[in-house]
PAVEX-62469 format. One record per residue (C-alpha): residue in one letter; x, y, z. Coordinates in Angstrom, 1 decimal. Each point is the difference from the previous one (the first is absolute). Layout:
BEGIN
<zapa r="a" east="X" north="Y" up="Z"/>
...
//
This chain:
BEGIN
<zapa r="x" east="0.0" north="0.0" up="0.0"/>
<zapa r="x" east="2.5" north="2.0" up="0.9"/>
<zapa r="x" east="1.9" north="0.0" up="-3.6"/>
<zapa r="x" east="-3.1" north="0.5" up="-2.1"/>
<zapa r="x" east="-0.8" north="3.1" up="2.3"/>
<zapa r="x" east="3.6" north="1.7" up="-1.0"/>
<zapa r="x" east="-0.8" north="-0.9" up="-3.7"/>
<zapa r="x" east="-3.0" north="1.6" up="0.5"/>
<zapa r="x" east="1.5" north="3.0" up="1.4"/>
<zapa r="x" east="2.9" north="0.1" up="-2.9"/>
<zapa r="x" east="-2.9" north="0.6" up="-2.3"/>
<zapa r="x" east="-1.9" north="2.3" up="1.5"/>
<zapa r="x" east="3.4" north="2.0" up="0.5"/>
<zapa r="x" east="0.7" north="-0.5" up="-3.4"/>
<zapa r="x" east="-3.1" north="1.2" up="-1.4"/>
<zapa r="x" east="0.1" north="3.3" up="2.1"/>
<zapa r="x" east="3.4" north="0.8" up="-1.1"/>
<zapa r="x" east="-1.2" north="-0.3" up="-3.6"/>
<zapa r="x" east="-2.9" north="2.4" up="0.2"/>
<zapa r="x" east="2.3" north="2.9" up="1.9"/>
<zapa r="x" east="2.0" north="-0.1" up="-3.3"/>
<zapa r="x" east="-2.4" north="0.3" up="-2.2"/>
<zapa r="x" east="0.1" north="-3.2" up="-1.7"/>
<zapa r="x" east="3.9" north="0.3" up="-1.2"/>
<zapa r="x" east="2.4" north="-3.0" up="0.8"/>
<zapa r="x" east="2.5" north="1.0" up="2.8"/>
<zapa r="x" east="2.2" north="-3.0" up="-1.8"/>
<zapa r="x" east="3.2" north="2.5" up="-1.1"/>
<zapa r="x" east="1.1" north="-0.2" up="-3.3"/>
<zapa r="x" east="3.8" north="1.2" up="-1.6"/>
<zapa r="x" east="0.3" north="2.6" up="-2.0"/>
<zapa r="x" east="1.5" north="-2.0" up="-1.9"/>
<zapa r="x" east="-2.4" north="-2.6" up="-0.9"/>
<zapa r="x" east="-2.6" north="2.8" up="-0.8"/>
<zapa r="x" east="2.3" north="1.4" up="-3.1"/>
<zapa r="x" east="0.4" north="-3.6" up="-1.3"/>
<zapa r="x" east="-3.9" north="-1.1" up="0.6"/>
<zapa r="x" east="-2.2" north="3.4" up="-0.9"/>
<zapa r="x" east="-3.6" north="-0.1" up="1.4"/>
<zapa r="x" east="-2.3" north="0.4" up="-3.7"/>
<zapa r="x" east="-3.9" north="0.5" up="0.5"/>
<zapa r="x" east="-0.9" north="-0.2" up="-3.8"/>
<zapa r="x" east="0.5" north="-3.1" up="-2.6"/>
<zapa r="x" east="2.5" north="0.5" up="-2.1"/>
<zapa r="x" east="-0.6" north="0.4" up="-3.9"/>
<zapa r="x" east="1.4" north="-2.8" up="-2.4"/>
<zapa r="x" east="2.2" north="1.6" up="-2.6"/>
<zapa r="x" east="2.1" north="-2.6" up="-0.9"/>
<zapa r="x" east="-2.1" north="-2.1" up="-2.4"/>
<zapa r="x" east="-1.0" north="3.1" up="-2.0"/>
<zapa r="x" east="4.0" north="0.9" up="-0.4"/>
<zapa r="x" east="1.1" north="-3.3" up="-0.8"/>
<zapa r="x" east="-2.3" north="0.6" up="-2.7"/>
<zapa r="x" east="1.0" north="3.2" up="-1.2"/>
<zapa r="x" east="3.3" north="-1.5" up="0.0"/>
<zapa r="x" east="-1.0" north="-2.9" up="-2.5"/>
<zapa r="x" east="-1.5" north="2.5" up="-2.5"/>
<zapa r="x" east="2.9" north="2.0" up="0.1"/>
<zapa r="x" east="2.4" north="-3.1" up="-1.2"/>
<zapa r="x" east="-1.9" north="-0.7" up="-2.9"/>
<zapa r="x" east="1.7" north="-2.2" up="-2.6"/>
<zapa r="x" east="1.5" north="1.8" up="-2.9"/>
<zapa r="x" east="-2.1" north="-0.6" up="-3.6"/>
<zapa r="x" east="1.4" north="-2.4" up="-2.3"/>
<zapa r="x" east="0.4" north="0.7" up="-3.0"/>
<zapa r="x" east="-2.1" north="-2.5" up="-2.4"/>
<zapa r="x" east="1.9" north="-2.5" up="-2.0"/>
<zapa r="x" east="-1.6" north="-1.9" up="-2.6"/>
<zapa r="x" east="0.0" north="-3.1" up="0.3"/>
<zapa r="x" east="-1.8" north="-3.7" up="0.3"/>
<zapa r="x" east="-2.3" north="0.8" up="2.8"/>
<zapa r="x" east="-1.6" north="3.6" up="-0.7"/>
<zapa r="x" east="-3.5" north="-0.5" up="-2.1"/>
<zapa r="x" east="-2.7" north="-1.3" up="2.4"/>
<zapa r="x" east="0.3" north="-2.0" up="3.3"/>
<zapa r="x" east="0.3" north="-3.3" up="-1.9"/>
<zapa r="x" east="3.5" north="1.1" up="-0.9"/>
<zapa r="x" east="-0.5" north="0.2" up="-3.7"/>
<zapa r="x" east="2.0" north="2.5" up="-2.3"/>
<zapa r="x" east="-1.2" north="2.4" up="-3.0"/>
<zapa r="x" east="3.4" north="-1.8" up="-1.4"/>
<zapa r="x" east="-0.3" north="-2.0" up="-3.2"/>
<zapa r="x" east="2.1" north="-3.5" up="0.8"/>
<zapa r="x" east="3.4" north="0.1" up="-2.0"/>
<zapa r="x" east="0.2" north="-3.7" up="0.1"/>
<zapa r="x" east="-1.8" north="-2.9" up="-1.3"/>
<zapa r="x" east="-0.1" north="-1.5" up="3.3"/>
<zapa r="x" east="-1.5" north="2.5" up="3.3"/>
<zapa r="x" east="-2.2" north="-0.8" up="3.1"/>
<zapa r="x" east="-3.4" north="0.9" up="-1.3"/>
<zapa r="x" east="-1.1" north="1.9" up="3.4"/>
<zapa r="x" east="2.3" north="2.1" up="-0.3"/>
<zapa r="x" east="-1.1" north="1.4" up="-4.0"/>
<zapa r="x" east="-3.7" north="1.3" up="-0.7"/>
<zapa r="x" east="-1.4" north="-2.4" up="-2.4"/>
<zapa r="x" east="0.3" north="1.3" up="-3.7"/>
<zapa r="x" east="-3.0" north="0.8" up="-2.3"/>
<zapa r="x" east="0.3" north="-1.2" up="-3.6"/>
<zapa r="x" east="-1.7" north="0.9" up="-3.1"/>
<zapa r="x" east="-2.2" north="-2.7" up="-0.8"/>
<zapa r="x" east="2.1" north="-1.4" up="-3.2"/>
<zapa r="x" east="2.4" north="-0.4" up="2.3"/>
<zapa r="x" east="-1.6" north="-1.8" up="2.8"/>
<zapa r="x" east="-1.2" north="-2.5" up="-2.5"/>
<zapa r="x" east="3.4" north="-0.5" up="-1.2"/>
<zapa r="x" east="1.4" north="-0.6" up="3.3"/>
<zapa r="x" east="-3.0" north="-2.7" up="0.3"/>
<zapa r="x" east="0.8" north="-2.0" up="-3.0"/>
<zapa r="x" east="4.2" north="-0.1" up="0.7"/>
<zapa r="x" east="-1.3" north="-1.0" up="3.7"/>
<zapa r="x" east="-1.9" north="-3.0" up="-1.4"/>
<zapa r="x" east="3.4" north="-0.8" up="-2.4"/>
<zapa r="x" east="1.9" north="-0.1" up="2.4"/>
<zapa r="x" east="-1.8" north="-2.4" up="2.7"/>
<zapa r="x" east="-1.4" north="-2.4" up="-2.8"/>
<zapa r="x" east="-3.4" north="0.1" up="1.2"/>
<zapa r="x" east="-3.0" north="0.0" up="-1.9"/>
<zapa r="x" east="-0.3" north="2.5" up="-2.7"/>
<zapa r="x" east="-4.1" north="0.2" up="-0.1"/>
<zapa r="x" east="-0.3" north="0.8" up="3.9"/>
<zapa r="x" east="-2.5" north="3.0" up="0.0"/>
<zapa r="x" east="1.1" north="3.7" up="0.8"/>
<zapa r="x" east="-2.0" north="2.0" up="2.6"/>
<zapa r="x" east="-0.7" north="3.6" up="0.6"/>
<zapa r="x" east="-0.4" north="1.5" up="3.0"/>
<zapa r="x" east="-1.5" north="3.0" up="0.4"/>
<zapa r="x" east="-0.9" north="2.4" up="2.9"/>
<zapa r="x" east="-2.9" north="2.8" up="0.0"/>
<zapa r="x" east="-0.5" north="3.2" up="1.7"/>
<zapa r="x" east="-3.9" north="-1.0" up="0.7"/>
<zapa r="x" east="-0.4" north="3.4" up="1.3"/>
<zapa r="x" east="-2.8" north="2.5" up="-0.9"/>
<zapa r="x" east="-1.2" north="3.3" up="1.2"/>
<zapa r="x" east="-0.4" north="0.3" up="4.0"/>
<zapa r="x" east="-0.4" north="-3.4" up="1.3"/>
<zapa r="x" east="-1.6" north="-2.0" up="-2.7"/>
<zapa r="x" east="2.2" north="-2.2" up="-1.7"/>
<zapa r="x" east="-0.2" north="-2.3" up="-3.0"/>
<zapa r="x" east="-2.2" north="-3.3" up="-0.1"/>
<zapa r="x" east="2.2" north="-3.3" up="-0.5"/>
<zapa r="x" east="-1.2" north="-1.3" up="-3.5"/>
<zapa r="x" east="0.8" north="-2.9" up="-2.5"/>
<zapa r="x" east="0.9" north="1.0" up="-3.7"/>
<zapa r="x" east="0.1" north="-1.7" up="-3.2"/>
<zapa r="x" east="2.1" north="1.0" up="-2.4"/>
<zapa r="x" east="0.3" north="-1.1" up="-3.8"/>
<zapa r="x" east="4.3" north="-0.7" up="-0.2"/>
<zapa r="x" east="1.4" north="0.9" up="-3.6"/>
<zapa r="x" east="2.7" north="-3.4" up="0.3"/>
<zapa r="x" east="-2.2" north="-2.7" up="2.0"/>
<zapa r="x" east="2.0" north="-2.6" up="1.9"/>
<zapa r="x" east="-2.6" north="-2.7" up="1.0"/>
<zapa r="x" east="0.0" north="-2.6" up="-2.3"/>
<zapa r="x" east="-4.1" north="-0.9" up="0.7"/>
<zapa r="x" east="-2.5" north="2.1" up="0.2"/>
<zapa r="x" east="-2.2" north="1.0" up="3.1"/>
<zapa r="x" east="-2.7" north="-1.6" up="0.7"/>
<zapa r="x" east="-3.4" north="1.8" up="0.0"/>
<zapa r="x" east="-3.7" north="-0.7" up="1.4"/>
<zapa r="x" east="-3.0" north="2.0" up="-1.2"/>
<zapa r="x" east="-2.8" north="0.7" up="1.7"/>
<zapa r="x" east="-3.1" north="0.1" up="-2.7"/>
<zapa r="x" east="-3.6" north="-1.1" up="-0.5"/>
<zapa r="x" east="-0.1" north="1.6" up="-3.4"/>
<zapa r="x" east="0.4" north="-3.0" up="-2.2"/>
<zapa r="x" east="1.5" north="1.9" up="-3.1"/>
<zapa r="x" east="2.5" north="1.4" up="2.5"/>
<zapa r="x" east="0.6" north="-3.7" up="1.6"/>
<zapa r="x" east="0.2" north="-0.8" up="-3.9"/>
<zapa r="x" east="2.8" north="2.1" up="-0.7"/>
<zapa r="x" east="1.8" north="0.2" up="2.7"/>
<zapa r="x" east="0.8" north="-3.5" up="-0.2"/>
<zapa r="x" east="0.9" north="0.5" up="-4.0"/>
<zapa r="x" east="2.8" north="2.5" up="1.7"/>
<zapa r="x" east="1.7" north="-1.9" up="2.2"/>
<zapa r="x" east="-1.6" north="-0.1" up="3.5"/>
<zapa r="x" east="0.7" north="-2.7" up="2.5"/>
<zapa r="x" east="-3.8" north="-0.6" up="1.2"/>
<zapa r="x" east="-3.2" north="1.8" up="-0.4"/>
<zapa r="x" east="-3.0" north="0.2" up="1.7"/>
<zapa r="x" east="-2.8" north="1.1" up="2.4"/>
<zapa r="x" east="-0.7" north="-0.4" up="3.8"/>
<zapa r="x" east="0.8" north="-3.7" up="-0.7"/>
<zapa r="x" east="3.6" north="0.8" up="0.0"/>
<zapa r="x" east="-0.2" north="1.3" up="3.6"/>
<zapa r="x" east="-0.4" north="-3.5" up="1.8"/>
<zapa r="x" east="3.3" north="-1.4" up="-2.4"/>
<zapa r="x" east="2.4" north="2.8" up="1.1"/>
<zapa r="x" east="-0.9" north="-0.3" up="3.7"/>
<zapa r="x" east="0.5" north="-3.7" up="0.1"/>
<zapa r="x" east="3.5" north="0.8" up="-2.2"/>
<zapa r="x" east="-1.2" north="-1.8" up="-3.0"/>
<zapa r="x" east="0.4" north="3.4" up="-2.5"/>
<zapa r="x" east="3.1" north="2.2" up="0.5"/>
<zapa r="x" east="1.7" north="2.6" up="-1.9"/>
<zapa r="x" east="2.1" north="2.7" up="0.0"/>
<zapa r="x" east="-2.7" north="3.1" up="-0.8"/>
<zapa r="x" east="-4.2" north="0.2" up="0.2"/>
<zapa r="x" east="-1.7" north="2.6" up="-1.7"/>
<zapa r="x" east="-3.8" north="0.1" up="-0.3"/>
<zapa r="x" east="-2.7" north="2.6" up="-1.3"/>
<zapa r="x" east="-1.6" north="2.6" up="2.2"/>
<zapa r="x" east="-3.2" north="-2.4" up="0.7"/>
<zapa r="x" east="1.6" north="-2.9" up="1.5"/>
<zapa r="x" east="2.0" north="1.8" up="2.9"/>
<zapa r="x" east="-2.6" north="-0.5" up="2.8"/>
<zapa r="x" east="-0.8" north="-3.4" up="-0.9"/>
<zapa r="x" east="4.5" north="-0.5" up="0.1"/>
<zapa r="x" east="-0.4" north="1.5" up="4.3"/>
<zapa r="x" east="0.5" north="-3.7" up="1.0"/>
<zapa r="x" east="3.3" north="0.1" up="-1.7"/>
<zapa r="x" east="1.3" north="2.9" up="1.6"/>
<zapa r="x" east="2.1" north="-1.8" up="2.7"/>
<zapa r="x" east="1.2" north="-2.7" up="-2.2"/>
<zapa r="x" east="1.8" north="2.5" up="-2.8"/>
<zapa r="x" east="1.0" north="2.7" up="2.0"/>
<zapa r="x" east="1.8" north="1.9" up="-2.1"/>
<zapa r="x" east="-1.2" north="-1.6" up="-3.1"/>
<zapa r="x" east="-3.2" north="0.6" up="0.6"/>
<zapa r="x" east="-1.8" north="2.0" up="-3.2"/>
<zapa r="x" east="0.7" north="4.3" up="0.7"/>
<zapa r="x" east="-1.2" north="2.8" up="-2.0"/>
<zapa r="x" east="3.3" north="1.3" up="0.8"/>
<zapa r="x" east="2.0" north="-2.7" up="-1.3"/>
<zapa r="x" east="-1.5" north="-0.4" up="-2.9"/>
<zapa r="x" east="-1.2" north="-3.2" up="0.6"/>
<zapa r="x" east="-4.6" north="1.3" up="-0.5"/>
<zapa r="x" east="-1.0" north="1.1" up="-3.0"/>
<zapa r="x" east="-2.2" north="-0.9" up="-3.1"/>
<zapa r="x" east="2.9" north="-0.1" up="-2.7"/>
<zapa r="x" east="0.7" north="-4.1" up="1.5"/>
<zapa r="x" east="2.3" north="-0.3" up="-3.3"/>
<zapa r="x" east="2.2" north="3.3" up="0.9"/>
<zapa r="x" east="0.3" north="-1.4" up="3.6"/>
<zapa r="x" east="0.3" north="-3.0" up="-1.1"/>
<zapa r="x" east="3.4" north="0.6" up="-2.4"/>
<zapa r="x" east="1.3" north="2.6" up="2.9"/>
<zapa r="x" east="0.3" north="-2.6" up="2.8"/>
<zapa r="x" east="1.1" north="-2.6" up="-2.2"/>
<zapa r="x" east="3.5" north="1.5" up="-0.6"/>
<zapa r="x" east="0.5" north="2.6" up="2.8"/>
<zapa r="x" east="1.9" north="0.1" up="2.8"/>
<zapa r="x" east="-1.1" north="0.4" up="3.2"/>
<zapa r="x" east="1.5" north="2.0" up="3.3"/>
<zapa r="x" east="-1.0" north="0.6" up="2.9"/>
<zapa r="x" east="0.3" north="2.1" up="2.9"/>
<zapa r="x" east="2.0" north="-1.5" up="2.9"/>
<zapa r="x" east="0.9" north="1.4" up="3.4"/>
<zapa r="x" east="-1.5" north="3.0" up="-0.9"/>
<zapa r="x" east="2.2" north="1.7" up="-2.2"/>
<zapa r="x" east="2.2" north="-2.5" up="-2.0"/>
<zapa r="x" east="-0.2" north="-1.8" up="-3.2"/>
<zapa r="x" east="1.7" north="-2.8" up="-0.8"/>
<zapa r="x" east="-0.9" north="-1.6" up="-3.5"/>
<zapa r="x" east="1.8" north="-2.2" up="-3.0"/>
<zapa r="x" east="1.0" north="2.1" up="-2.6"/>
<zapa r="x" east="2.3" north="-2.7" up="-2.1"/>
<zapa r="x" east="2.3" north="-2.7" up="-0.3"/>
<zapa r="x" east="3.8" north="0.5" up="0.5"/>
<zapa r="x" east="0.5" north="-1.4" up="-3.6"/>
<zapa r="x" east="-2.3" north="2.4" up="-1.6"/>
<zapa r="x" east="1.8" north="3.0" up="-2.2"/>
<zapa r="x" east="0.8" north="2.9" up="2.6"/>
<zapa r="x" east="-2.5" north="2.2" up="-2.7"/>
<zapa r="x" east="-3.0" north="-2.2" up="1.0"/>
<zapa r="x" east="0.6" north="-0.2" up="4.2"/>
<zapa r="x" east="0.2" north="4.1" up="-0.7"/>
<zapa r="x" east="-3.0" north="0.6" up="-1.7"/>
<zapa r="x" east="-2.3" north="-2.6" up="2.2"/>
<zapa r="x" east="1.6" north="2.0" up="3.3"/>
<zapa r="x" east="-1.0" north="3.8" up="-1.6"/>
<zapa r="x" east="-3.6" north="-1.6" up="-0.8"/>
<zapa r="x" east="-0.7" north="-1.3" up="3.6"/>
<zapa r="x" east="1.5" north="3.4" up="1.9"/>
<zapa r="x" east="-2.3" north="1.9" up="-3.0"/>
<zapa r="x" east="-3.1" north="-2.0" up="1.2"/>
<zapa r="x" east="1.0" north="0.4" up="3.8"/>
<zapa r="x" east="0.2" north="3.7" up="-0.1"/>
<zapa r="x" east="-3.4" north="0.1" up="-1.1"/>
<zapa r="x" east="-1.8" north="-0.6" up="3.1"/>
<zapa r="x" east="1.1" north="3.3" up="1.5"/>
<zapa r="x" east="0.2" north="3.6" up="-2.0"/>
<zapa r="x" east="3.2" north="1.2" up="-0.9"/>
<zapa r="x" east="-0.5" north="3.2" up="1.7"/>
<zapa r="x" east="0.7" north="-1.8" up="3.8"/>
<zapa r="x" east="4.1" north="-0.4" up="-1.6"/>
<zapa r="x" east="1.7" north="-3.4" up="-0.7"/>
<zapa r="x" east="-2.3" north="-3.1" up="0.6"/>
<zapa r="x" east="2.6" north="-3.0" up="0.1"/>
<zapa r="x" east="2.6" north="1.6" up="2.6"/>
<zapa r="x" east="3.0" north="-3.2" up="-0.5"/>
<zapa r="x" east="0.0" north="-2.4" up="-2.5"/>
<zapa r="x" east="2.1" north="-3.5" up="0.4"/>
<zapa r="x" east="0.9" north="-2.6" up="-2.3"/>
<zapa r="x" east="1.0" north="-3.6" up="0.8"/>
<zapa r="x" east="0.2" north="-3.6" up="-1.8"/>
<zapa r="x" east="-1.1" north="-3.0" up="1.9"/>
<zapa r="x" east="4.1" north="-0.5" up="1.1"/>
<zapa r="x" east="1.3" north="3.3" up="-0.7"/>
<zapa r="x" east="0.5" north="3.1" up="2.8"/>
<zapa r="x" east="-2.3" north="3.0" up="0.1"/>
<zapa r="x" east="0.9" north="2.7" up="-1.8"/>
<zapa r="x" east="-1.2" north="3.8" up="0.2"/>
<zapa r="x" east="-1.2" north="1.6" up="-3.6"/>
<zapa r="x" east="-0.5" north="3.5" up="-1.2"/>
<zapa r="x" east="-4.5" north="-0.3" up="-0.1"/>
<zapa r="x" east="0.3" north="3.9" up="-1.2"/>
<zapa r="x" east="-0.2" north="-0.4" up="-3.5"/>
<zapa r="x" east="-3.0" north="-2.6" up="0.3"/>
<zapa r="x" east="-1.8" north="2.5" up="1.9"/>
<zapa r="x" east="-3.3" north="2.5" up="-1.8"/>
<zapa r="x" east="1.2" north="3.4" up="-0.2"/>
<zapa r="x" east="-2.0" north="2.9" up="0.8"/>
<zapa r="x" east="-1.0" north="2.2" up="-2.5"/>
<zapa r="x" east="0.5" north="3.9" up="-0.1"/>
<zapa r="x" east="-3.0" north="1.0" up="0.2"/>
<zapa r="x" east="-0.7" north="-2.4" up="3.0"/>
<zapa r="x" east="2.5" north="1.7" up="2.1"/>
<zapa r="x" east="-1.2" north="3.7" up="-1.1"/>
<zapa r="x" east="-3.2" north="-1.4" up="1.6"/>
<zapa r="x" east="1.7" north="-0.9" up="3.1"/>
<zapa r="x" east="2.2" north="3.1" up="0.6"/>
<zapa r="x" east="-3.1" north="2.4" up="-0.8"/>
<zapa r="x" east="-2.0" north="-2.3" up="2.9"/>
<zapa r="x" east="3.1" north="-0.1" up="2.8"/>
//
């Protein structure tokens, strides 16, 4: 009892001591220490960071000069440098656009050189700007097109849709692979009757509705040419043309020839399909076909001038278009 009582009286002692003095500790500090430790009642500001900065941007690197070289063009490293040799690492070198001549050349010497087949068919491949004013945009379509040097060695085969029987008559005098009424409908579906085109007159297209799903694409269109009431016109257009379609939205990709036809022949069937694809949007939007490609069945791609294939417009076309901008 007797030491917690002096405890208690330490305390008490302690406590009076400290509210004569105001609240300040009578622990004595030297002089000394007070210089070396100064008493701050604010935070201090943090500069350093901000000049460590200003130091950075102050040793910026020096410019180089630029140096051409390999890697300059684009970010895949290629060059605006034409290759000096024979031999060069093809990522490195844009890929070359030839006249056509001489991308049909390079096909045929290909093809001599490798020993392979010298009838393998040649391909086009073309890409389109389907663009059109604001938003709207061009449909995707299937053409027909009649080729000045045809390749196939049979012709196509070709339905007609008729209940006319002078129309049936001749029709069948011109060549056509079956002909008939509603009572070809049930064949087709069970995949007794196929062929390559179907055209029909203007009277039979509601009762060819169950058909729709089965032909798709072949199905009979105003647009295609495939309706009308001249059967014998229709009839000798689908017969020899050559069809392309629409893939992917915007690309082309279509026989034009055989790698042992004459180069003159590939030419001219190549400006007749482009002229027939530009014709499904008006010259006034610019260029339709935006790249054009052409290939063998065992050859490389190769990139080919499309400009001179393309419509030109004329004069007074582009008065009318500067006096409306």
């Amino acid at each position: 009892m007797a030491v917690a009582g002096r405890r208690l009286c330490g305390v008490f002692v302690g406590c009076h001591t400290h509210l004569l003095t105001g609240g300040q500790s009578t622990i004595k500090v030297p002089s000394l220490l007070r210089k070396q430790f100064p008493v701050r009642q604010f935070a201090a500001v943090r500069f350093a960071k901000k000049q460590q900065k200003n130091q950075k941007e102050e040793k910026t690197k020096p410019k180089k000069e630029r140096v051409v070289g390999i890697k300059q063009n684009n970010a895949y490293g290629a060059t605006s440098l034409e290759p000096v040799d024979d031999v060069y690492r093809i990522k490195l070198y844009p890929k070359p656009v030839y006249g056509i001549e001489t991308a049909i050349d390079l096909l045929k010497k290909w093809q001599r050189l490798d020993f392979t087949y010298p009838m393998q068919p040649v391909y086009v491949d073309l890409l389109l700007d389907m663009k059109l004013e604001k938003k709207k945009k061009v449909d995707q379509f299937v053409g027909t097109v009649q080729l000045p040097f045809p390749f196939k060695k049979t012709t196509n085969k070709v339905v007609v849709f008729t209940e006319n029987p002078e129309q049936a008559a001749a029709a069948q005098e011109h060549g056509a692979a079956f002909v008939g009424g509603t009572e070809l409908i049930d064949k087709i579906l069970e995949n007794e009757i196929e062929a390559d085109f179907y055209v029909t007159v203007p009277s039979m297209v509601t009762k060819l509705l169950p058909l729709k799903n089965k032909l798709r694409k072949k199905f009979p269109k105003s647009k295609r040419g495939s309706v009308g009431l001249n059967i014998l016109q229709m009839l000798e257009t689908f017969k020899t043309g050559h069809e392309y379609i629409t893939e992917r939205d915007c690309c082309i990709l279509t026989k034009v020839g055989t790698v042992d036809m004459p180069r003159e022949h590939i030419v001219a069937n190549i400006a007749a399909i482009i002229t027939d694809v530009c014709t499904y949007r008006p010259v006034s939007f610019g260029p339709f076909v935006e790249r054009a490609i052409i290939c063998s069945a065992t050859s490389e791609s190769l990139l080919f001038k499309v400009e001179p294939f393309l419509p030109q417009v004329m004069e007074e076309e582009k008065e009318e278009q500067d006096v409306n901008h």
